[in-house]
KEMISE-451042 format. One line per field, with one value per residue (C-alpha): x, y, z; residue number from 1. Coordinates in Angstrom, 3 decimals, m for minus. Layout:
N
u	(X ...)
v	(Y ...)
w	(Z ...)
num	(NUM ...)
This chain:
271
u	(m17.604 m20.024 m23.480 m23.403 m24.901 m26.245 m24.956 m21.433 m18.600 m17.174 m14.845 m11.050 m8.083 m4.490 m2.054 1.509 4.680 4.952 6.630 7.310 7.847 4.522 4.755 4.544 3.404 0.266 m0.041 m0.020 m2.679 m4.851 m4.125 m5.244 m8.540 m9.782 m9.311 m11.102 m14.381 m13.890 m13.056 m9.279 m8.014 m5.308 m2.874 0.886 2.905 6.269 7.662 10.221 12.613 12.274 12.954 13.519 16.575 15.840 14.811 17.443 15.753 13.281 11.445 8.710 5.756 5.175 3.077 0.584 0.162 m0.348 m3.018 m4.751 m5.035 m6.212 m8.896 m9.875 m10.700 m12.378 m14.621 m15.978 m16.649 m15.907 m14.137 m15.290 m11.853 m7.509 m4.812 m1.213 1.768 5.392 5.069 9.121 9.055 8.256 6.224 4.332 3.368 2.354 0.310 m1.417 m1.854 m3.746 m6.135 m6.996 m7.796 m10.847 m11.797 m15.095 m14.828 m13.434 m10.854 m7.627 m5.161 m1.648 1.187 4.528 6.894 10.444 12.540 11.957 12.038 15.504 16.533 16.645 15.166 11.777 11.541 13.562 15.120 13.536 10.040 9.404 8.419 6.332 4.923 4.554 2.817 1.004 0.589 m0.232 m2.780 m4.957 m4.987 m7.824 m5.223 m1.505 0.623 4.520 6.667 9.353 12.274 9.497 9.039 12.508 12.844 9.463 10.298 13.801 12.444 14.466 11.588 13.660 10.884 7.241 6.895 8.297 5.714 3.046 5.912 6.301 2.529 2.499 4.524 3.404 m0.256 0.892 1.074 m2.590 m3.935 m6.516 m5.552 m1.721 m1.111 2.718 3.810 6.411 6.951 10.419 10.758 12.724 9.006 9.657 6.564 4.252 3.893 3.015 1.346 m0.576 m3.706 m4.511 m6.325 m4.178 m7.320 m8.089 m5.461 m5.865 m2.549 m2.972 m1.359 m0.935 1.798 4.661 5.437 8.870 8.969 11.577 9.045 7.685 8.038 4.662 3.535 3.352 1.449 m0.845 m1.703 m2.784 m4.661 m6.428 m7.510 m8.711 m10.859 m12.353 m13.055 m14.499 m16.727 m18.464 m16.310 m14.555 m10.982 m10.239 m12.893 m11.047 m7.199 m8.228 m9.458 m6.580 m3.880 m5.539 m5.437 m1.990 m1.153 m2.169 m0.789 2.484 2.135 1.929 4.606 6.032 10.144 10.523 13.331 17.025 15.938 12.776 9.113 5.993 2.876 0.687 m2.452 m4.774 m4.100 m7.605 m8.241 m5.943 m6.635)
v	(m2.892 m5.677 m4.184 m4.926 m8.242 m7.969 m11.638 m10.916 m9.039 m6.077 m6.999 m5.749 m6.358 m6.251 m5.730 m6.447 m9.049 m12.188 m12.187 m15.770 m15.244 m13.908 m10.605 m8.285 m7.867 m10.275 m12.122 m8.784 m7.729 m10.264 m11.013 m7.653 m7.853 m11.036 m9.280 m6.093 m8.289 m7.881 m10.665 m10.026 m11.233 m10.927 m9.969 m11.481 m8.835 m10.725 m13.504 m12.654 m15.469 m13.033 m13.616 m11.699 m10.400 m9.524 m9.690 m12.680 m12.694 m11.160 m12.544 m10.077 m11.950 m11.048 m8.019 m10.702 m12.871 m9.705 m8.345 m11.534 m12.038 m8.696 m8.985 m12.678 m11.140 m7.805 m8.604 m11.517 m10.859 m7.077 m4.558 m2.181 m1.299 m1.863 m1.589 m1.579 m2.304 m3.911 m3.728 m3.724 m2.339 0.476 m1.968 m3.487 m0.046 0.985 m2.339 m1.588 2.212 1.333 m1.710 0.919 3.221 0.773 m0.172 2.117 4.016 1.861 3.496 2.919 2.616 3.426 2.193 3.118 0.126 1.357 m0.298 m3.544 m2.977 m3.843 m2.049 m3.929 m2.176 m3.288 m0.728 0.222 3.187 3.234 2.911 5.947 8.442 5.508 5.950 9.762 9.872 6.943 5.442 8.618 10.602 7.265 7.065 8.017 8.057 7.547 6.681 7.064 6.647 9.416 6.921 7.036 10.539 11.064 8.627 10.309 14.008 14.216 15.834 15.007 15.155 16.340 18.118 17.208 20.484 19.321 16.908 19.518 20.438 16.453 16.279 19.288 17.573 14.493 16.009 17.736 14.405 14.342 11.859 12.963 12.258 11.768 10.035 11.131 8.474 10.041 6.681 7.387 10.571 11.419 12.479 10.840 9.045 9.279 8.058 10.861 11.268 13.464 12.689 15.692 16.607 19.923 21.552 19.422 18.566 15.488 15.292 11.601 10.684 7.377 6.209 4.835 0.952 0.236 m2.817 m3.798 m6.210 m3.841 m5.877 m5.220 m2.302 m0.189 m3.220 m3.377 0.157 0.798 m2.635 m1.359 1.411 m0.171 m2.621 0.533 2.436 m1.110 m0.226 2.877 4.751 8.449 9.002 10.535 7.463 5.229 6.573 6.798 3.414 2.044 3.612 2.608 m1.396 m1.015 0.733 m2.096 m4.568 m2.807 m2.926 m7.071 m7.354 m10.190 m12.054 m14.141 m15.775 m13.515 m10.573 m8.017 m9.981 m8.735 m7.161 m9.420 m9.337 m11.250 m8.919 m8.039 m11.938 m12.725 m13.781)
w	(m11.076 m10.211 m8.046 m4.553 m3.230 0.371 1.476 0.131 1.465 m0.681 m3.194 m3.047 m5.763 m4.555 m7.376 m6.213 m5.415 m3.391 m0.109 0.411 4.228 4.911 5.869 3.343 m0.268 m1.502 1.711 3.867 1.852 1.610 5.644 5.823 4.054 6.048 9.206 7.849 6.600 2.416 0.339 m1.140 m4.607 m6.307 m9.268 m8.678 m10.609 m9.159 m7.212 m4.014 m2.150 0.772 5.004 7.911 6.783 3.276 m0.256 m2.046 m5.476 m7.821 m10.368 m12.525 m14.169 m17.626 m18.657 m20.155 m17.387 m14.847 m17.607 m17.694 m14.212 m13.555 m16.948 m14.609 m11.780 m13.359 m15.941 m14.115 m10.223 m9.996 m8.174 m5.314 m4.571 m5.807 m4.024 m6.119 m4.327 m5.779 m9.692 m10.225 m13.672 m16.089 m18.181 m15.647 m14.201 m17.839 m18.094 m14.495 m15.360 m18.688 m16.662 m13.669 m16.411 m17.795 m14.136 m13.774 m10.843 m8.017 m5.881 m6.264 m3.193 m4.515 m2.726 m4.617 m3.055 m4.102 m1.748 1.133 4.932 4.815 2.291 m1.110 m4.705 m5.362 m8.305 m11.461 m11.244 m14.852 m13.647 m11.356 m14.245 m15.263 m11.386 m11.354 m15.031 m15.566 m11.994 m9.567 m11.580 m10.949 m7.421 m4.879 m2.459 m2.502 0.366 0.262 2.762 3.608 1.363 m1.573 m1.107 m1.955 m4.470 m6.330 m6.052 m4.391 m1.160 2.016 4.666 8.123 10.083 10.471 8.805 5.297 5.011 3.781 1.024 0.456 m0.126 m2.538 m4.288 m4.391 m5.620 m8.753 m10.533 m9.697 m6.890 m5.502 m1.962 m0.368 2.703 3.459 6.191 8.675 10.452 9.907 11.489 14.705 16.689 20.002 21.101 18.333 14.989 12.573 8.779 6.932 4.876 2.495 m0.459 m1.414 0.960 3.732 6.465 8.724 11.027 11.955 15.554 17.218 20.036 18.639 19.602 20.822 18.836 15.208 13.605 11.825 7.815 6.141 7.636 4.422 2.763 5.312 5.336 2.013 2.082 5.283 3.833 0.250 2.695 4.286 1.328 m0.502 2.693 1.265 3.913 3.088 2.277 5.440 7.497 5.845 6.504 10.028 11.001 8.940 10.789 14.415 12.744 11.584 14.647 17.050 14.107 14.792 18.873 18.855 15.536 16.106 15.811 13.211 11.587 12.560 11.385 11.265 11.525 10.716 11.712 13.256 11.073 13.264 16.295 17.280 17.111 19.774 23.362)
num	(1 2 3 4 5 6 7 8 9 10 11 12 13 14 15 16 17 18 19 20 21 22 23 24 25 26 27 28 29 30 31 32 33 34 35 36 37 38 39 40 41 42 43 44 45 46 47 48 49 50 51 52 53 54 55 56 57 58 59 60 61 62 63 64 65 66 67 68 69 70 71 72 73 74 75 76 77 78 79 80 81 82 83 84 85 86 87 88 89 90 91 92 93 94 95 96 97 98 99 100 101 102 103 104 105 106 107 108 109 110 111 112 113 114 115 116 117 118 119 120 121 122 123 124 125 126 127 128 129 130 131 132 133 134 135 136 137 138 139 140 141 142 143 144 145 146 147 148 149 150 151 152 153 154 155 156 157 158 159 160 161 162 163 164 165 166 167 168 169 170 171 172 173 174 175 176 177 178 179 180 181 182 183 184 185 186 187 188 189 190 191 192 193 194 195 196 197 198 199 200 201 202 203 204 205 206 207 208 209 210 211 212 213 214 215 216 217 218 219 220 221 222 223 224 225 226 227 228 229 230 231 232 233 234 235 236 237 238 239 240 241 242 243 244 245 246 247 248 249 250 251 252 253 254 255 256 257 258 259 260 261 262 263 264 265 266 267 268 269 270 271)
């Protein structure tokens, strides 16, 4: 990890696919890291054909051009922060795994895309242990959603109370922070996660927008909060402010295409 340079924003990696309609993946992220004042870069693990109504193809780069890429970026400008997000296969989680591993220090956002806002496999069934073993015990924070959850440790999150047992479980592969997001559950009004360290409990609570263009959300997230910790910010500083971004991202999501748009990324920019 490069030293700081006072005229220079902080540095953040995003490891992860292509979503060639904008919304999600690489371009959510580094949409995402503009609007939070770091400079974003990039490793493209895969290439989507992706719209508003879904995922139509999937093509995974090769562990060698995803190493080199990352070895680019790395050894020449630096890293004060990486966020990983679709990486598709056992191999290229293994490949990832072994380059976070030699990355000094820098926090690491992980993000464990298993499936598209509409539904469609982003990850091998063959790659989760790759995820839990390899991938997890990495991560300064990890943030599932209640579908990854499941997928990871096969626990059906009803209640707002089985999040706590979601996050237990989640920690015994060893990240050091889990943000379980319970976008998905039935709470009325409000949008509700939980940001622990196994000690700590931060319930986080924001209104919930009546509003289905919602594609990128996850993305943006974990990309908020890599920005935030690039930022010198804590875990729980940085969870925060990155749900009240995504949270107002979500409130002026906008229709694209047929199906589900996006976040709107530039929200706070707007008129």
């Amino acid at each position: 990890m490069s030293a700081g340079d006072p005229g220079r924003p902080p540095l953040v990696l995003t490891v992860a696919g292509s979503d060639s309609g904008g919304g999600a993946g690489i371009q959510a992220d580094l949409k995402t890291m503009l609007a939070l004042g770091v400079h974003g870069m990039s490793v493209l693990t895969a290439v989507t054909a992706q719209n508003s109504r879904g995922v139509q193809g999937v093509w995974e780069l090769p562990v060698e051009a995803v190493r080199a890429q990352y070895r680019s970026v790395v050894d020449d400008i630096g890293v004060q922060a990486v966020k990983t997000g679709m990486l598709a296969t056992a191999p290229l989680v293994e490949t990832v795994a072994e380059l976070l591993a030699d990355t000094g220090g820098a926090p690491v956002v992980v993000d464990p895309v298993g499936v598209s806002k509409h539904g469609d496999p982003l990850l091998a069934a063959s790659a989760l242990d790759a995820v839990r073993t390899k991938l997890l015990p990495l991560a300064t924070v990890a943030t599932p959603n209640l579908d990854e959850v499941t997928q990871l440790i096969g626990v059906h999150v009803v209640y707002e109370s089985d999040m706590r047992t979601a996050a237990e479980g989640i920690l015994s592969y060893g990240p050091e922070w889990v943000l379980i997001k319970g976008g998905h559950l039935p709470t009325g009004g409000e949008a509700v996660d939980l940001l622990t360290d196994g000690e700590e409990e931060h319930w986080l609570r924001a209104p919930r927008h009546d509003n289905r263009h919602t594609h990128g959300t996850g993305c943006t997230l974990a990309s908020a909060v890599a920005s935030r910790l690039a930022k010198g910010m804590t875990v729980p500083e940085a969870v925060r402010g990155a749900k009240e971004y995504v949270t107002g991202a979500i409130g002026a999501g906008f229709a694209l295409g047929t199906g589900i748009g996006p976040v709107d990324h530039g929200w706070r920019f707007r008129d």
